[in-house]
N, CA, C and O atoms as a Tinker XYZ file with bonds, in Angstrom:
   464  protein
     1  N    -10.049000   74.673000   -4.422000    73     2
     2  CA   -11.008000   73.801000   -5.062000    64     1     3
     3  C    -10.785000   73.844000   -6.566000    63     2     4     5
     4  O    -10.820000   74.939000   -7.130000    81     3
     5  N    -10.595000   72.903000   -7.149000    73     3     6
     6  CA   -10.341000   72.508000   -8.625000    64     5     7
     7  C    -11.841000   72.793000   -9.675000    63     6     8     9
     8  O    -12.996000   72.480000   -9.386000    81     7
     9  N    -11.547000   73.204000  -10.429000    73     7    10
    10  CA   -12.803000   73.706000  -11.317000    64     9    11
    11  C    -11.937000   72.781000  -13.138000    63    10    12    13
    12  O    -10.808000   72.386000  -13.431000    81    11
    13  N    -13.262000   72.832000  -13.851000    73    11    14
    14  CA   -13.130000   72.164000  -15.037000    64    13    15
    15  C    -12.302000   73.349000  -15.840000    63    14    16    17
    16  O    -12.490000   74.559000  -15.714000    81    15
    17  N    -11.008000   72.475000  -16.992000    73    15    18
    18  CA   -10.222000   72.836000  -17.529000    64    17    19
    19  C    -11.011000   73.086000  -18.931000    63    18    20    21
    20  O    -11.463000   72.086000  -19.488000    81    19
    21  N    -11.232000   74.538000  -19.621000    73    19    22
    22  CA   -12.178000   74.645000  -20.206000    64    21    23
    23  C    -10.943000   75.240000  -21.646000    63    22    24    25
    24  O    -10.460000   76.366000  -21.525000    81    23
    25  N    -10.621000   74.512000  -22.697000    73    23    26
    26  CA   -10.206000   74.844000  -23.827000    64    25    27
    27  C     -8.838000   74.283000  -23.802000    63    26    28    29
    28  O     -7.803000   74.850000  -24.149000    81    27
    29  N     -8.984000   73.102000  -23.349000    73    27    30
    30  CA    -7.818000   72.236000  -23.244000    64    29    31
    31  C     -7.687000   71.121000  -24.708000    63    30    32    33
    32  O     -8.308000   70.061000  -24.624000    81    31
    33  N     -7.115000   71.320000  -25.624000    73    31    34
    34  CA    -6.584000   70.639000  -27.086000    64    33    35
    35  C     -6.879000   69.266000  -26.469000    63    34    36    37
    36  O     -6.624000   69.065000  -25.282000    81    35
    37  N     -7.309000   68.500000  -27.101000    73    35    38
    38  CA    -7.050000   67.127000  -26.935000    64    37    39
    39  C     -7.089000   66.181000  -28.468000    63    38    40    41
    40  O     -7.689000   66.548000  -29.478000    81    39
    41  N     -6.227000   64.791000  -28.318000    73    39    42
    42  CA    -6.342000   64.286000  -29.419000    64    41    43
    43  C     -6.080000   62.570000  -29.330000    63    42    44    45
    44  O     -5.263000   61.860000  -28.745000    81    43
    45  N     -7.118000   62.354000  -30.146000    73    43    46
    46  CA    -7.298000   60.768000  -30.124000    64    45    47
    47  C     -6.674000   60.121000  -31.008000    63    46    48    49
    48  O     -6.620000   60.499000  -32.179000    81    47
    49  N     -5.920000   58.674000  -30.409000    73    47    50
    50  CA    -5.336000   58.439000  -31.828000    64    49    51
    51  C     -5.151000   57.174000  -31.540000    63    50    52    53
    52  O     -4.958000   57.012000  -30.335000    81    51
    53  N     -5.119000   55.454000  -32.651000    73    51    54
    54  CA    -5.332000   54.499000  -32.378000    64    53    55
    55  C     -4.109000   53.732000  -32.759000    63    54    56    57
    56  O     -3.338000   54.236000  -33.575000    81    55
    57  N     -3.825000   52.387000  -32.167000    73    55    58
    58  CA    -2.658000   52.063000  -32.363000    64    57    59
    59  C     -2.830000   51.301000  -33.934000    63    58    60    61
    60  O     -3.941000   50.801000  -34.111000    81    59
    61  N     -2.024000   51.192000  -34.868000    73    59    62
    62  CA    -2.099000   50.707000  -36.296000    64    61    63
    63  C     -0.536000   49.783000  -36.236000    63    62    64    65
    64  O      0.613000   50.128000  -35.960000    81    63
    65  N     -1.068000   48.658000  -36.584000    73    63    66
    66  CA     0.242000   47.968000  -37.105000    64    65    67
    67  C      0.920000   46.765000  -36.044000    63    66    68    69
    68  O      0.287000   46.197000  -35.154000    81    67
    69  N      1.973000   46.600000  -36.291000    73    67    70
    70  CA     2.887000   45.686000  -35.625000    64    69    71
    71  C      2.128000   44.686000  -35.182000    63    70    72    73
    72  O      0.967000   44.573000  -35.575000    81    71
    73  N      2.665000   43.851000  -34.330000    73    71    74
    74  CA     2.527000   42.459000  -33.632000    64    73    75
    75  C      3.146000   42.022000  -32.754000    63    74    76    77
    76  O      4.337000   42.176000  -32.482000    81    75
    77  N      2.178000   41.310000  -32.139000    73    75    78
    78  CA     3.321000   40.366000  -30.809000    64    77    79
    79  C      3.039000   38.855000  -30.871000    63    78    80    81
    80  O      2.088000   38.291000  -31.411000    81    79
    81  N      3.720000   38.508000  -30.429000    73    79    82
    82  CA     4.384000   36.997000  -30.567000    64    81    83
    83  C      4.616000   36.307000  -29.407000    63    82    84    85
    84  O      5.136000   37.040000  -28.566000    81    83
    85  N      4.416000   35.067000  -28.991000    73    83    86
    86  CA     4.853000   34.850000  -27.528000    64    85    87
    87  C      6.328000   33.883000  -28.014000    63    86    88    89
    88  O      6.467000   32.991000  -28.851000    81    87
    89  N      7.316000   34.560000  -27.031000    73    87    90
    90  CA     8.359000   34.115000  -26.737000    64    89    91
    91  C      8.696000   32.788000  -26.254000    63    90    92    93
    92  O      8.795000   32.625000  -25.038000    81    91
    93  N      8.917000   31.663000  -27.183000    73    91    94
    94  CA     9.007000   30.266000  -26.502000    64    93    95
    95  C     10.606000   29.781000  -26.076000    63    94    96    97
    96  O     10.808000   28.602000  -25.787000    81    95
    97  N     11.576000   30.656000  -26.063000    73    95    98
    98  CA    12.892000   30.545000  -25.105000    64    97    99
    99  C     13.098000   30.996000  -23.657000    63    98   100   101
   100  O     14.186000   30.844000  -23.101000    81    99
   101  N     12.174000   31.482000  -23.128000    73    99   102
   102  CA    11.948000   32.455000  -21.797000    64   101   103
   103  C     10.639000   31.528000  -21.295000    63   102   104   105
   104  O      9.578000   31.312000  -21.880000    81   103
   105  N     11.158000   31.029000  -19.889000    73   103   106
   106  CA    10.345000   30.392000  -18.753000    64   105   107
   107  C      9.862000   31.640000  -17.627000    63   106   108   109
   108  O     10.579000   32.261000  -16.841000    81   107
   109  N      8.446000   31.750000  -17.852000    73   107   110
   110  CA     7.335000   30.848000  -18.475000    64   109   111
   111  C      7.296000   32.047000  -19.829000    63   110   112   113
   112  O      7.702000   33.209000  -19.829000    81   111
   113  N      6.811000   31.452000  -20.649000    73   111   114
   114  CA     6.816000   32.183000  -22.086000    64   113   115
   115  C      5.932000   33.781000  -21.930000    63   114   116   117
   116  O      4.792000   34.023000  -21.532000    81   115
   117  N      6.970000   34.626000  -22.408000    73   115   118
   118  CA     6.167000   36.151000  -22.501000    64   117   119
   119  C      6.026000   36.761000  -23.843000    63   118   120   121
   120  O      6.696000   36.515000  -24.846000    81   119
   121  N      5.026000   37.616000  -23.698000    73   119   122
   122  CA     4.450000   38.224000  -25.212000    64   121   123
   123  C      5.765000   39.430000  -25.654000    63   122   124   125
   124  O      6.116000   40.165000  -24.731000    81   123
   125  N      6.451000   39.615000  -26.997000    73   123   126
   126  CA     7.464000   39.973000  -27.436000    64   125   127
   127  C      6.393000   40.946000  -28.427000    63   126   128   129
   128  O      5.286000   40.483000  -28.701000    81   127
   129  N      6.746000   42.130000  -28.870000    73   127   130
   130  CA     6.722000   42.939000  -29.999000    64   129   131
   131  C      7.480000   42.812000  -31.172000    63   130   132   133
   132  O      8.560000   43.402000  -31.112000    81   131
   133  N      7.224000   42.172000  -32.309000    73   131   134
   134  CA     7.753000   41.423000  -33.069000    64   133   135
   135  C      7.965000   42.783000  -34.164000    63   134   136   137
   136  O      8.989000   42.823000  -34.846000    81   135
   137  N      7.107000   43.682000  -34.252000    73   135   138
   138  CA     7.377000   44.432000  -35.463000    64   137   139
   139  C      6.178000   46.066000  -34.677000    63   138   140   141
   140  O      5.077000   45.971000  -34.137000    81   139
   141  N      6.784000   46.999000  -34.874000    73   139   142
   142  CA     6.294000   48.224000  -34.105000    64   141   143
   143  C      5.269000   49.003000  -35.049000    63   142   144   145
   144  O      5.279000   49.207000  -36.263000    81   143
   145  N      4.371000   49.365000  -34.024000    73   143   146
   146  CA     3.128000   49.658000  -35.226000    64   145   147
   147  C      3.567000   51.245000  -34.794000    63   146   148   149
   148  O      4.584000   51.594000  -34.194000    81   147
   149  N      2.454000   52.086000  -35.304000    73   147   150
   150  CA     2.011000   53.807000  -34.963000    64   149   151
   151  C      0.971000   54.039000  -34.531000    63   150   152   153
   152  O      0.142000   53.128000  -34.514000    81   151
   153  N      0.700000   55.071000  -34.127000    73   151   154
   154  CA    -0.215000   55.911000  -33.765000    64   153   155
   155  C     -0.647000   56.814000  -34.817000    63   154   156   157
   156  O      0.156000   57.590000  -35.336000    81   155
   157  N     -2.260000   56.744000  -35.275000    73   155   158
   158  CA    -2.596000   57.672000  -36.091000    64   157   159
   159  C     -3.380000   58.030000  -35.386000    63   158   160   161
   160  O     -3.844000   57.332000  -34.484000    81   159
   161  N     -3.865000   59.736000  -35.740000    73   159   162
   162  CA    -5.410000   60.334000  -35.677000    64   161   163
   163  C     -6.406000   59.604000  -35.880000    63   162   164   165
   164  O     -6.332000   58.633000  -36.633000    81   163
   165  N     -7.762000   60.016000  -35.104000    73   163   166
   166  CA    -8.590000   59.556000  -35.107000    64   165   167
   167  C     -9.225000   60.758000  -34.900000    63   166   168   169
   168  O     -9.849000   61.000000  -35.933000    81   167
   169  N     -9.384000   61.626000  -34.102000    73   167   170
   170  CA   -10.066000   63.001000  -33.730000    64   169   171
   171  C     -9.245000   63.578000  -32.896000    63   170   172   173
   172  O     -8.423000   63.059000  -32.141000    81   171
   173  N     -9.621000   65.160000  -33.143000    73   171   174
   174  CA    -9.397000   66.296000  -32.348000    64   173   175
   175  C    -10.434000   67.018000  -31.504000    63   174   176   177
   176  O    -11.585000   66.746000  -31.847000    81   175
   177  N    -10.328000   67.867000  -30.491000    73   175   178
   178  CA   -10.957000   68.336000  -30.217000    64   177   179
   179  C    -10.392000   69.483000  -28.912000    63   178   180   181
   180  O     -9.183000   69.502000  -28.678000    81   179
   181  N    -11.353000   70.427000  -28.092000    73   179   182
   182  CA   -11.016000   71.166000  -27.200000    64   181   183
   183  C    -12.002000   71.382000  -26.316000    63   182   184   185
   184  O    -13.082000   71.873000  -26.644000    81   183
   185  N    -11.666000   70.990000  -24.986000    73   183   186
   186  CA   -12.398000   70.713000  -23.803000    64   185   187
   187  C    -13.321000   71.839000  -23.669000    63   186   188   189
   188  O    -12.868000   72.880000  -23.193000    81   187
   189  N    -14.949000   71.766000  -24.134000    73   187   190
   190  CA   -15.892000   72.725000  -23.348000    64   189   191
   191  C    -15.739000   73.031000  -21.612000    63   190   192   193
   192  O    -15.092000   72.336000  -20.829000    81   191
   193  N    -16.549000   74.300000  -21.273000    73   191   194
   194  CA   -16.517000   75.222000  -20.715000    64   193   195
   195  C    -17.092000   74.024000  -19.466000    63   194   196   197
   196  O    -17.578000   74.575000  -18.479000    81   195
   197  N    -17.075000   72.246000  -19.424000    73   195   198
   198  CA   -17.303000   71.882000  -18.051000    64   197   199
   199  C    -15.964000   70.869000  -18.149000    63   198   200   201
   200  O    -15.620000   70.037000  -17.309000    81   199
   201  N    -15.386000   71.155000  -19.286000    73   199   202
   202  CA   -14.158000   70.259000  -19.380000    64   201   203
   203  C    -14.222000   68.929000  -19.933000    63   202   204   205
   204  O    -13.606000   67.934000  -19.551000    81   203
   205  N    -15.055000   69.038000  -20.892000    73   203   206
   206  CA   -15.330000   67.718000  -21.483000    64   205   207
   207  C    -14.852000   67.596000  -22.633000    63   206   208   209
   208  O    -14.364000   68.692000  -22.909000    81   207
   209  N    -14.622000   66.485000  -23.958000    73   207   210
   210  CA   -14.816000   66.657000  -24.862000    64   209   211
   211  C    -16.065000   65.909000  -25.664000    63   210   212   213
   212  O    -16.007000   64.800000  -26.195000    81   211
   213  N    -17.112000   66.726000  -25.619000    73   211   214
   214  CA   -18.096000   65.985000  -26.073000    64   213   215
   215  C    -18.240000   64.995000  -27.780000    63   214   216   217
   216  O    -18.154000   65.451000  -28.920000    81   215
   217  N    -18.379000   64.151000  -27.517000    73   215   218
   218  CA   -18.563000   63.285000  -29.067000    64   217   219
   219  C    -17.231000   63.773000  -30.016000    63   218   220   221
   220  O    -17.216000   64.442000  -31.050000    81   219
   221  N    -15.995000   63.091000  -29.146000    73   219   222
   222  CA   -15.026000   63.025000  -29.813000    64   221   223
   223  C    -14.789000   62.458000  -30.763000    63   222   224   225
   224  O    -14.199000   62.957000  -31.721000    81   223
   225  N    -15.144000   61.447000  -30.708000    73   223   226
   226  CA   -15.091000   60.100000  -31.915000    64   225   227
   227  C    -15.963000   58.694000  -30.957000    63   226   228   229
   228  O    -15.569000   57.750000  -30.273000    81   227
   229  N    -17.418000   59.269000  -31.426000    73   227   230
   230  CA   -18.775000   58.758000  -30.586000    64   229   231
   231  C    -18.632000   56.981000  -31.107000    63   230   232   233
   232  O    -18.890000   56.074000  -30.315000    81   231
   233  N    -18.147000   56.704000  -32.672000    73   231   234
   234  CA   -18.157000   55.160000  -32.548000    64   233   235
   235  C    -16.634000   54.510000  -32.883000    63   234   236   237
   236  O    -16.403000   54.489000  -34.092000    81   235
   237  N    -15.807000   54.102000  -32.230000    73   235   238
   238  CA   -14.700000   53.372000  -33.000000    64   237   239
   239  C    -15.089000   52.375000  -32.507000    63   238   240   241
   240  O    -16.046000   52.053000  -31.803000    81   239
   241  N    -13.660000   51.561000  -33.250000    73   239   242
   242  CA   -13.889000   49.992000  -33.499000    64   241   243
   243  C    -12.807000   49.621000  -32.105000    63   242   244   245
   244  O    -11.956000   50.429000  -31.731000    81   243
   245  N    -13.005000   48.366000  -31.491000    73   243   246
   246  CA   -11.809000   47.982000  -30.292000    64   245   247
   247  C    -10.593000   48.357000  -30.647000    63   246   248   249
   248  O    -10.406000   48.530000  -31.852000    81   247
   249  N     -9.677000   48.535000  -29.881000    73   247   250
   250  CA    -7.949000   48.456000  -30.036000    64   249   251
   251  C     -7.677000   49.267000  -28.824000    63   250   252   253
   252  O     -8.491000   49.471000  -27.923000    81   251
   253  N     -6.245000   49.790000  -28.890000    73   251   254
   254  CA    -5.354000   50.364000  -27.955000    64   253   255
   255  C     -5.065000   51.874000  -28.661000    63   254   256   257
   256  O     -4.503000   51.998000  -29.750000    81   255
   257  N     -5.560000   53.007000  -27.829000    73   255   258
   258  CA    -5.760000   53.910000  -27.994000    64   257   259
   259  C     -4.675000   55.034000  -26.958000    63   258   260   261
   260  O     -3.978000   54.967000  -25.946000    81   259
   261  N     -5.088000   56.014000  -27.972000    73   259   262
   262  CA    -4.086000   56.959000  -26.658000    64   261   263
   263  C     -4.793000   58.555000  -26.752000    63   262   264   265
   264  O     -4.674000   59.299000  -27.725000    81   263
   265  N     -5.569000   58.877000  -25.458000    73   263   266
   266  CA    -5.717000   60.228000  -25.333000    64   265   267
   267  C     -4.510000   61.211000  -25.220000    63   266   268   269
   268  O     -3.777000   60.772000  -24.334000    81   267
   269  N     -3.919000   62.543000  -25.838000    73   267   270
   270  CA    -3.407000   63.491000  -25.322000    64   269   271
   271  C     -3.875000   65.044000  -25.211000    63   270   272   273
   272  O     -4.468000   65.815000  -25.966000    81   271
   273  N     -3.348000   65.128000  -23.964000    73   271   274
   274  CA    -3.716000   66.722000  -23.706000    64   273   275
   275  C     -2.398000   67.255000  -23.613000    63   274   276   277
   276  O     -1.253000   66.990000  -23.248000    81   275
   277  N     -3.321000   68.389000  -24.266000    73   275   278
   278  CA    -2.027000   70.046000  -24.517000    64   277   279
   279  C     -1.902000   70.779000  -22.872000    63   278   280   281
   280  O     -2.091000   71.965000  -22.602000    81   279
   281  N     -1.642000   70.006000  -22.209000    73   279   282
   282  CA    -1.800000   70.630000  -20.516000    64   281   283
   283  C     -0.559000   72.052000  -20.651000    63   282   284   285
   284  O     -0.544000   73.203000  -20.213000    81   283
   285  N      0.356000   71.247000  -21.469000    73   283   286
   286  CA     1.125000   72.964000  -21.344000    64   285   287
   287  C      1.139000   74.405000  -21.481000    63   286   288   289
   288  O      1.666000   75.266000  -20.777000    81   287
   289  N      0.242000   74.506000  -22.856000    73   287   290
   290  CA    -0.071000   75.691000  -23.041000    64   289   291
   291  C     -1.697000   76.072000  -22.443000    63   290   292   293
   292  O     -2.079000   77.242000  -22.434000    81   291
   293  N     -2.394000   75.174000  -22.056000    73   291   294
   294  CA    -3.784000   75.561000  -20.983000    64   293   295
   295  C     -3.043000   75.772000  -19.868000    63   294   296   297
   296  O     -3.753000   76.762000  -19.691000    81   295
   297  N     -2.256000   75.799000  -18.890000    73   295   298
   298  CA    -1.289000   76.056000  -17.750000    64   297   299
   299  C     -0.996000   77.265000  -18.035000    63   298   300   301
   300  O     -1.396000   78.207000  -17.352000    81   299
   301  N     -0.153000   77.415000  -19.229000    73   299   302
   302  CA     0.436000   79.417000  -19.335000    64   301   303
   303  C     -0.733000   79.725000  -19.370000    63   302   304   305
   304  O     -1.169000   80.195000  -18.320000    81   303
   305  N     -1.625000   79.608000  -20.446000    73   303   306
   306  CA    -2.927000   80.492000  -20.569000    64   305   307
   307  C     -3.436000   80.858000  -19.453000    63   306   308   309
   308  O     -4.145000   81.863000  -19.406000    81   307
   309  N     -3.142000   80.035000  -18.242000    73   307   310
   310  CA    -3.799000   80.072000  -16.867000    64   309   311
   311  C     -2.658000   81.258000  -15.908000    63   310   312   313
   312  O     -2.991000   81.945000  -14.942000    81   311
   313  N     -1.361000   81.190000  -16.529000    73   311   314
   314  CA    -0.647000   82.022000  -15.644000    64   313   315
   315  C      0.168000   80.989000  -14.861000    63   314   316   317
   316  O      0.325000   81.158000  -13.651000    81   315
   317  N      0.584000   80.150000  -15.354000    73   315   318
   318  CA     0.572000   78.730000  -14.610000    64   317   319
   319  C      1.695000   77.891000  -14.728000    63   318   320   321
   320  O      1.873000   78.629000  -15.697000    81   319
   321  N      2.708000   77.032000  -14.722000    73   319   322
   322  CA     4.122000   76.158000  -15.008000    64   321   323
   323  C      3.856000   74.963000  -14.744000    63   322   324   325
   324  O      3.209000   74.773000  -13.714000    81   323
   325  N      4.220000   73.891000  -15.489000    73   323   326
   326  CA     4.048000   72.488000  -15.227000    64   325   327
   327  C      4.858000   71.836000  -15.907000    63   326   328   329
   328  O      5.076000   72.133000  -17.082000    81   327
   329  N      5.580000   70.612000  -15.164000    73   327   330
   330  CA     6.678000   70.160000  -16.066000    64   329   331
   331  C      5.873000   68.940000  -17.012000    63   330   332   333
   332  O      6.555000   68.221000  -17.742000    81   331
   333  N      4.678000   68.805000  -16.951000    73   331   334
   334  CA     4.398000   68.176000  -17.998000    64   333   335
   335  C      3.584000   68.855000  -18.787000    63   334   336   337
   336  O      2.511000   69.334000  -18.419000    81   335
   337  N      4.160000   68.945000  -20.161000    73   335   338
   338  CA     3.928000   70.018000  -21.287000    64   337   339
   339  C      2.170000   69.443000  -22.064000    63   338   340   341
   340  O      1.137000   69.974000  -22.472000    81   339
   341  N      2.742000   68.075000  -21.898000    73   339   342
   342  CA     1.542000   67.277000  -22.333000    64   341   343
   343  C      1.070000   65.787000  -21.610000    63   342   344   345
   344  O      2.083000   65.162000  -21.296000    81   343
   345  N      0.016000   65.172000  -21.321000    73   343   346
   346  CA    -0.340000   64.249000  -20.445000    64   345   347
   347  C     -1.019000   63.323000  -21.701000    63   346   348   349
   348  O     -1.814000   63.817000  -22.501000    81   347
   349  N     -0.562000   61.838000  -21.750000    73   347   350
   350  CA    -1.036000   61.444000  -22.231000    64   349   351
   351  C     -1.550000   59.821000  -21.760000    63   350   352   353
   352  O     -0.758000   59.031000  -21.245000    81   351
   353  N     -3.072000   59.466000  -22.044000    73   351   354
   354  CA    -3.332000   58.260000  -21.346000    64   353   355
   355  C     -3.988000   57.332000  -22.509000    63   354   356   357
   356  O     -5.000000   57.563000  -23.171000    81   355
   357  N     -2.881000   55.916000  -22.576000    73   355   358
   358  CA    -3.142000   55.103000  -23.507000    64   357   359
   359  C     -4.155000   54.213000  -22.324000    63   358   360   361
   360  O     -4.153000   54.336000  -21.099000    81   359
   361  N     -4.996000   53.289000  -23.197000    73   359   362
   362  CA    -6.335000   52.632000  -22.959000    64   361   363
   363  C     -6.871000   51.548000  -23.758000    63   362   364   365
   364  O     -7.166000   51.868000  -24.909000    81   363
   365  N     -7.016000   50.669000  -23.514000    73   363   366
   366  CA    -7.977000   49.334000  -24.160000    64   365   367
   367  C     -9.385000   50.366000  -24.483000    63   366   368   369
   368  O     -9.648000   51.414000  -23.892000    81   367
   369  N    -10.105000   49.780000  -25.498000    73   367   370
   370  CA   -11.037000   50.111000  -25.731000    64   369   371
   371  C    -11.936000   48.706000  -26.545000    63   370   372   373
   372  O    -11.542000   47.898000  -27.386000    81   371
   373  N    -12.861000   48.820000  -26.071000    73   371   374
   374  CA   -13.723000   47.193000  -26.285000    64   373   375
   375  C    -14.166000   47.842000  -27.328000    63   374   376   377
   376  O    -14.993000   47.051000  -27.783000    81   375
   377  N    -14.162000   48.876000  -28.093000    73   375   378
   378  CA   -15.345000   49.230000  -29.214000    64   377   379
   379  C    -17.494000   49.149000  -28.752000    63   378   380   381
   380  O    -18.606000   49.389000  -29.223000    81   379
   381  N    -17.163000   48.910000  -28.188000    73   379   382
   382  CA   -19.198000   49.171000  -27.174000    64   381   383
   383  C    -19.032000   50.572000  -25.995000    63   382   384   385
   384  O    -18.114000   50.930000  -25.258000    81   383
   385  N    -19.930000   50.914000  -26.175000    73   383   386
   386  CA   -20.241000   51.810000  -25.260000    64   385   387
   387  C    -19.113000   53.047000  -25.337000    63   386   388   389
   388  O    -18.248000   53.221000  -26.195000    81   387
   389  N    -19.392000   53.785000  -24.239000    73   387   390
   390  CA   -18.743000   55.392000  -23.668000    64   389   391
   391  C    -17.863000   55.220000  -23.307000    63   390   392   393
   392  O    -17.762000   54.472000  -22.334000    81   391
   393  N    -16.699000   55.830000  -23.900000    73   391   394
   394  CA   -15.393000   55.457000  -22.318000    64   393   395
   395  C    -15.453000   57.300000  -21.437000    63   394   396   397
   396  O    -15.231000   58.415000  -21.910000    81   395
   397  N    -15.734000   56.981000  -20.447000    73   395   398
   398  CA   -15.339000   58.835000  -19.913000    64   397   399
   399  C    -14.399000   58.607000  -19.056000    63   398   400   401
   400  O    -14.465000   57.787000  -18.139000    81   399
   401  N    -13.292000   59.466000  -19.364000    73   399   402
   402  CA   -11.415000   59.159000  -18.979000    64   401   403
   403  C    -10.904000   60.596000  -18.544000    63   402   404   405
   404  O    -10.026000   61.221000  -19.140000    81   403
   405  N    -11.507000   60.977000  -17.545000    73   403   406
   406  CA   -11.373000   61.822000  -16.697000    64   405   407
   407  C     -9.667000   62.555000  -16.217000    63   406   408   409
   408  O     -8.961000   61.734000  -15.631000    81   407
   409  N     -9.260000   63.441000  -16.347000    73   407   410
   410  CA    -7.465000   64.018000  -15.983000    64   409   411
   411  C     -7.920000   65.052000  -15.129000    63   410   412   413
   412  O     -8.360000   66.191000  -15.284000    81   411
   413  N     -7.611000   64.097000  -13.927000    73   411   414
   414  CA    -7.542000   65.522000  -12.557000    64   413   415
   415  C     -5.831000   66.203000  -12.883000    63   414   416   417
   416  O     -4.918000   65.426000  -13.160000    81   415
   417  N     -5.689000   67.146000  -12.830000    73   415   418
   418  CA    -4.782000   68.204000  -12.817000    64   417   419
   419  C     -4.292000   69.509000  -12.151000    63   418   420   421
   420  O     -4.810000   70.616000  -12.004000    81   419
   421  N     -2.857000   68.864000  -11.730000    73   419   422
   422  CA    -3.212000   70.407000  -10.499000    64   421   423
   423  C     -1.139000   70.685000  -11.766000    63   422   424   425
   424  O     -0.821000   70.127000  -12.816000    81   423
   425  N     -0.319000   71.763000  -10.888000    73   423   426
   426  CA     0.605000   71.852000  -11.774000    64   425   427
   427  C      1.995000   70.722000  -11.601000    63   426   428   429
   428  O      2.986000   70.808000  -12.326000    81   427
   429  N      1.881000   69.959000  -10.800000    73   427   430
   430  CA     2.658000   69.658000  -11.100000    64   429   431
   431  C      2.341000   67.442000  -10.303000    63   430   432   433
   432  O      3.086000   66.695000   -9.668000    81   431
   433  N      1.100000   67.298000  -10.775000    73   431   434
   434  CA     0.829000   65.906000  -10.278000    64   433   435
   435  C     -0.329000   66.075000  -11.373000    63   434   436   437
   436  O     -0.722000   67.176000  -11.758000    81   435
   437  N     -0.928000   64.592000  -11.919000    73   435   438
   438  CA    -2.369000   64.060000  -12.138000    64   437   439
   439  C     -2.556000   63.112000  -12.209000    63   438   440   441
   440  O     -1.583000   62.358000  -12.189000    81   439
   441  N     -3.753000   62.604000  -12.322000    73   439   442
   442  CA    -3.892000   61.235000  -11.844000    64   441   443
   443  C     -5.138000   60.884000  -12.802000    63   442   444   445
   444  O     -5.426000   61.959000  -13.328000    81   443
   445  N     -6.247000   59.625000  -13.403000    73   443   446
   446  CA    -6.807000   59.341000  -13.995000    64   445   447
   447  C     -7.650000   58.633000  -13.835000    63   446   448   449
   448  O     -7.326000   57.964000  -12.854000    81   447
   449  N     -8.973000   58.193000  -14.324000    73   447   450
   450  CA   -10.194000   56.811000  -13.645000    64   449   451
   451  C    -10.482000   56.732000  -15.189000    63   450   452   453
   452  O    -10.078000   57.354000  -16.172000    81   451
   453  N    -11.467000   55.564000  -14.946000    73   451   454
   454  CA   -12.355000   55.239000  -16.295000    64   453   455
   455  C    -13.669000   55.860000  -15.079000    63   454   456   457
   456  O    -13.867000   55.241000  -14.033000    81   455
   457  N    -14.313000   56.893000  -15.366000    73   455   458
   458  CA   -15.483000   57.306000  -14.709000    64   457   459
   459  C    -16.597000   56.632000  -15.260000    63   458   460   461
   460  O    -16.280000   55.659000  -15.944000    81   459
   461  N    -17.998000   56.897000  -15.150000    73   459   462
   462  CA   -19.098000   56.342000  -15.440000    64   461   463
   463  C    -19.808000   57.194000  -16.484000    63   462   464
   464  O    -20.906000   56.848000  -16.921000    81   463
């Protein structure tokens, strides 16, 4: 039985920059990345003792975001091996409301929801 990952690093960070363009030589026309943006910080934090990160960054504005977790070194700390060192889940974000973005984790699979 799986129990909450309690002091797991995590870090938020939003997409900045670039553009896309729709492609009018390609039937039927597709969206192209015209110029490549980054990823900056937005917040840090480390999963309390039910595995949460509470009021990470409680208001941003919409865009395309990317959670990562330090799953590698919470795994050793555990006594533990996983070939993914770090898990990371990019996401739309409407800017309204809660997103809770849940990482089931065992060592060597995980999987993800937008929970409630």
């Amino acid at each position: 039985m799986g129990k909450p990952g309690a002091g797991i690093n995590v870090r938020l960070e939003i997409m900045e920059g670039g553009g896309w363009i729709e492609a009018a030589d390609g039937e039927p026309h597709e969206r192209v990345q015209d110029s490549p943006g980054g990823w900056v910080e937005v917040a840090a934090g480390t999963t309390d003792s039910d595995g949460r990160c509470r009021d990470l960054a409680p208001e941003v504005p919409a865009g395309l975001y990317r959670l990562t977790f330090d799953t590698g070194a919470y795994l050793v700390r555990c006594g533990r091996a996983s070939i993914y060192p770090e898990i990371s889940i990019t996401f739309n974000c409407d800017g309204e409301g809660q997103y809770h973005l849940p990482l089931l984790l065992s060592d060597h699979s995980y999987t993800t929801y937008r929970g409630s």
